[in-house]
C-alpha angles and dihedrals in degrees: 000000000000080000108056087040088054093055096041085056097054089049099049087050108056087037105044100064086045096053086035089062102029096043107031100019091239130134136187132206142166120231117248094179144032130270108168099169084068092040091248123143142185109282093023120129126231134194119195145196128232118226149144117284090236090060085065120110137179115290091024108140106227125191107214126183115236115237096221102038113027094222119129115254123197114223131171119228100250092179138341130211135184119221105176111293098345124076122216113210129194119210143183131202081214092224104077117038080214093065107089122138137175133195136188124221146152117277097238100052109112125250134185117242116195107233099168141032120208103189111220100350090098081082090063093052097050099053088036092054100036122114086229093066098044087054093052096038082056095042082052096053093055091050096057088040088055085047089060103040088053096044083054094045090052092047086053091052089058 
């Protein structure tokens, strides 16, 4: 039974995050910084949105990827304007005055708008989806299945 429910959870959680954001256009992700302007902090939990870059507005929370990280970073629409087909949005970190970017794209590229804010549950996400705990939940499945093997083994003897 262990079994069966270890290999559901690996599925489900490799699928669930794929058919939340194909199907329903959600995304989930756990903070790995501060942002203190959008009361976000390190272990929350956010769920966002995916939407055109033309449906933006000030204030809106958005989650970016860094181009030379790849981490997630967690920016406020300052302002938004409309050239043509392309948006240009203004953003801020909302830590450091200083850190102000903008970036131009089409209207319709998709951005992910953080609607909710789960606080502390991020944590859970990251140990339940790392490839660490899927290796020792595995290691401690076979440990229990070489428990009961041997415990049969033993009742057969007698």
């Amino acid at each position: 039974m262990l079994n069966f429910a270890f290999i559901i959870f690996v599925t489900l959680t490799a699928l669930i995050p794929a058919l939340l954001s194909s199907i329903l256009g959600i995304a989930i992700f756990a903070s790995s910084t501060d942002a203190p302007d959008a009361k976000i902090y390190h272990g929350d939990l956010m769920i966002s949105q995916i939407m055109p870059a033309i449906k933006l507005v000030g204030n809106d929370v958005l989650l970016l990827h860094n181009d030379y990280s790849w981490d997630t970073e967690i920016r406020r629409v300052i302002s938004i304007s409309t050239v043509g087909s392309l948006v240009k949005i203004t953003t801020s970190d909302g830590v450091d005055q200083n850190s102000v970017d903008s970036y131009t794209v089409k209207q319709s590229t998709k951005m992910h708008k953080v609607t909710r804010i789960v606080p502390m549950f991020g944590y859970w996400l990251t140990i339940l989806t790392s490839v660490l705990a899927k290796i020792v939940g595995g290691f401690v499945l076979i440990a229990i299945n070489l428990t009961v093997q041997i415990q049969r083994s033993r009742k057969l003897r007698i």
